[in-house]
N, C-alpha and C positions, 0 to 999 in steps of 0.2 A: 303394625309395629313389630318389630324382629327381638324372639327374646333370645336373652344369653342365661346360660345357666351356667352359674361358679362353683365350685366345689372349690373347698379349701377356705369358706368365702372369709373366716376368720381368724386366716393364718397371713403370715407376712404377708402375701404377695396379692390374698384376697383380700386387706385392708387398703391396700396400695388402689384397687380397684373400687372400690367400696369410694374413696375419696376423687376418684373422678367420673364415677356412674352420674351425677347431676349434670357433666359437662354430656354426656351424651343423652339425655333422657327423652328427649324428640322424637330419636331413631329407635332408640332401643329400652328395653323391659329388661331388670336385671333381676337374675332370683340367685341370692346366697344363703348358700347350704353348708352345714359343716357335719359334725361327726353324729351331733342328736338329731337334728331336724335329715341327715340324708346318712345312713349307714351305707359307703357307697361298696363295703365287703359281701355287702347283703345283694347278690343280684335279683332275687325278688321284689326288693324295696327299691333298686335302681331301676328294674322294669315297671314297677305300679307308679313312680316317679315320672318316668317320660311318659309315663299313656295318659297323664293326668296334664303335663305340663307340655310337651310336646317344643321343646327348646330348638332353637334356629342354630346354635353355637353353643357349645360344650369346652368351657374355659377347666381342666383338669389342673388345679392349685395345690389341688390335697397330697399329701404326701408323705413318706417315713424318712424324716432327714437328719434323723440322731447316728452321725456315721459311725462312730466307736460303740454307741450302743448295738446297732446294729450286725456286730460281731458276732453278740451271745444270741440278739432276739429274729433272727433268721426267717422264721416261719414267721412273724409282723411285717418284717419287712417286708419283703414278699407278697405278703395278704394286699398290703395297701398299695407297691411300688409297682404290684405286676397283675396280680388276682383283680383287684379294686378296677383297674386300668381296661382290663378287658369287660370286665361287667359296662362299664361306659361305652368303651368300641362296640359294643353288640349291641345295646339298647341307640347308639347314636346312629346304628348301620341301619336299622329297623327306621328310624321315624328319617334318614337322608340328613341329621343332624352334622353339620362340620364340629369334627373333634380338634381342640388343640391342645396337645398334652405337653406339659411342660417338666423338661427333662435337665440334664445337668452333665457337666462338664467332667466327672467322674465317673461314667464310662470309658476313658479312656487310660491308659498305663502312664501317661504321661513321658514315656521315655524314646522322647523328641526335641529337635532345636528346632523346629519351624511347628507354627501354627497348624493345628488340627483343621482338617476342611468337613464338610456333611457325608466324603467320600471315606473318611481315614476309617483303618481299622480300630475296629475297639476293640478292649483287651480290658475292662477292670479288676481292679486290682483288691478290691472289697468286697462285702455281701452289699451295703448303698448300691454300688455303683452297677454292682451285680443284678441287683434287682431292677433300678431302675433299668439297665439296657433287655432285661426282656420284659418289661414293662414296654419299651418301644417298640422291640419285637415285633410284640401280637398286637397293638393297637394297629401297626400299620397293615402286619398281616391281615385282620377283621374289616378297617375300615378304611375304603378308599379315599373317604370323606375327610383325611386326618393330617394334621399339620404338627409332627415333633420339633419341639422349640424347649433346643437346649441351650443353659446358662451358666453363667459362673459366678462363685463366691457373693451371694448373694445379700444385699443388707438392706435396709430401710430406716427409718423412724419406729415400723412397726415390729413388735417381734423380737425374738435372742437373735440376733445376728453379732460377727467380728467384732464391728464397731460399738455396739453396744458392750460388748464387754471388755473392750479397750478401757472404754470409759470409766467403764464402773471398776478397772484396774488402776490406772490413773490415779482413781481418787483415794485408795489406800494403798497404794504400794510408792516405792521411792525409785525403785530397780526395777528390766522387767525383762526377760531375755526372749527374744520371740525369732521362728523358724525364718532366717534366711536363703533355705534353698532350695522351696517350692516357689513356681513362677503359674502365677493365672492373670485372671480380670478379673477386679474388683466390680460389682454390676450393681446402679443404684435400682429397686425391685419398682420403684416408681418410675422408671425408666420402661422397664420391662413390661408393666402392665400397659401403658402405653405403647408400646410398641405392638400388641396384641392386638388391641384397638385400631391401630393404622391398618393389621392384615384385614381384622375383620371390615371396614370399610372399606379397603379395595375393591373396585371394579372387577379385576383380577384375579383368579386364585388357582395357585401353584400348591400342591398337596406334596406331602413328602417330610423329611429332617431339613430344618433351620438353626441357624445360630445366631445369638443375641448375647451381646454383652456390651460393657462399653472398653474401652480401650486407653492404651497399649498395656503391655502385660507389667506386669509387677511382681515384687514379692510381698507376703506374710510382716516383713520384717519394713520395708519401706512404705507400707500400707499403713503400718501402724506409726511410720514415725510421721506421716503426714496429717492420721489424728493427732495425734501430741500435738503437731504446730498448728493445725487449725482450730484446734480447740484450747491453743494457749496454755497446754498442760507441762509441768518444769519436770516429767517422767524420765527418768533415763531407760533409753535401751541398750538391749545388747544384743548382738545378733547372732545365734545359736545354729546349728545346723539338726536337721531331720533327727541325726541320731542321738545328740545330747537331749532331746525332747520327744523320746519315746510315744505313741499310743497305740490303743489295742487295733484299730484299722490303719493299714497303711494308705499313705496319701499319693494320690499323682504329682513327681516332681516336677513335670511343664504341661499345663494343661490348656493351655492359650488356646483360643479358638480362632478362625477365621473367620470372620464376618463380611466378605465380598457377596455371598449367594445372593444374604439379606437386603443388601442394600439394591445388588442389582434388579432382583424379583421383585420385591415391594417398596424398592426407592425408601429405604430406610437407612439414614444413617447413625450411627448410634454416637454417644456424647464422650467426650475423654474423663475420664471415671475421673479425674482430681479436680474438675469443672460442677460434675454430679454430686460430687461425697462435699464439697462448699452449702450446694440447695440443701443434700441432708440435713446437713448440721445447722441451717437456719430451719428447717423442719422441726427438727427434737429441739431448737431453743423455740420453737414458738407454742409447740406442744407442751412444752413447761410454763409458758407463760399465761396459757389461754385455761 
């Protein structure tokens, strides 16, 4: 049996995974790890970790994704987006372990009218985004074994994510003015964990930058009016621009991704994000119920 080891395993996207490890449990051994049980800054601890555990698949979830914090906490960010990153690629290059480090759509300046491809130049435009792009850097630099699997605007049931705080805005506010003139993909994280799972089951395997999200692009501001109507909430918005809504990180104004590699490579095609954020939202009502 083939183990996968998660890091992150109890953040967004390793809950996202956590909820369909029983659909794969034939094939595969799942071991989640988070910040107590696996210090992954600690390369000592990440080395006595694989010689103990000896992982087939190195699923990298963990991450520093407080963008504005990330301003002043520099040296964290870093620690975990980049430092963290290669303790992994070295210990996965050691035991021939496939690394697949999961990256983000902010790498990039955003200052484009077409779709970003795995080829476009990066240029970020924060200490995030900063971090994580050499964060991808040196994983690829150390290990041949490695597949960057970048995302965008990321949400779940699990987790702080957008939509979650839509909501919990919704429910005390009457008014609400939100950025109309940043454009990405809204990406449901259970989407995403799944689509991991299809690489990792591939016959095939193409090492290298990927892109994953669902599609087509959108903004901040129609993102949110389409929680309002699916979640039946009487919010009013208003649609504000970048500059009337100031923060300490600057954001990419078009971050859209291309997803043709994806689909060609591992015959994935990803879902229309207002199809996905529907399954959410009966997600979080059934999570409320159960």
């Amino acid at each position: 049996m083939k183990k996968i080891l998660i890091t992150g395993g109890n953040g967004q996207l390793g809950q996202c995974f956590q909820k369909i490890a029983a659909d794969y449990a034939s094939d595969f051994e799942f071991n989640f790890t988070d910040f107590e049980t696996l210090d992954i800054t600690d390369k000592t601890a990440v080395f006595n970790f694989f010689e103990n555990y000896i992982p087939d698949f190195c699923i990298n979830a963990a991450a520093y994704t407080a963008v504005d914090l990330a301003e002043t906490e520099i040296k964290k960010a870093y620690s975990v987006n980049a430092d963290a990153a290669v303790n992994l690629a070295e210990a996965c290059k050691k035991h021939s372990t496939l690394l697949i480090h999961i990256s983000t759509d902010y790498v990039f300046d955003g200052d484009t009218e077409i779709p970003y491809d795995e080829n476009s130049t990066t240029n970020p435009i924060g200490i995030y985004g900063k971090s994580k792009r050499k964060g991808e850097e040196l994983v690829l630099e150390i290990n041949l074994k490695t597949i960057v699997l970048r995302t965008s605007w990321l949400y779940s049931e699990f987790g702080k994510n957008f939509v979650k705080s839509m909501l919990n805005l919704f429910s005390q506010k009457e008014e609400l003015g939100i950025v109309a003139d940043q454009f990405g993909q809204p990406t449901n994280a259970n989407d995403l964990a799944q689509a991991v799972m299809n690489i990792i089951k591939s016959d095939k395997k193409e090492f290298g930058i990927f892109h994953f999200s669902n599609y087509p692009e959108t903004t901040w501001f129609d993102f949110a009016k389409k929680i309002a109507e699916f979640s039946q909430s009487p919010i009013k918005l208003k649609a504000i621009t970048t500059e009337q809504f100031p923060t300490p990180a600057k954001r990419p104004k078009r971050s859209t991704l291309s997803l043709e590699k994806i689909k060609s490579v591992y015959n994935i095609t990803p879902k229309r994000w207002e199809n996905s954020f529907k399954e959410c939202l009966e997600n979080m009502k059934n999570q409320r119920e159960s």
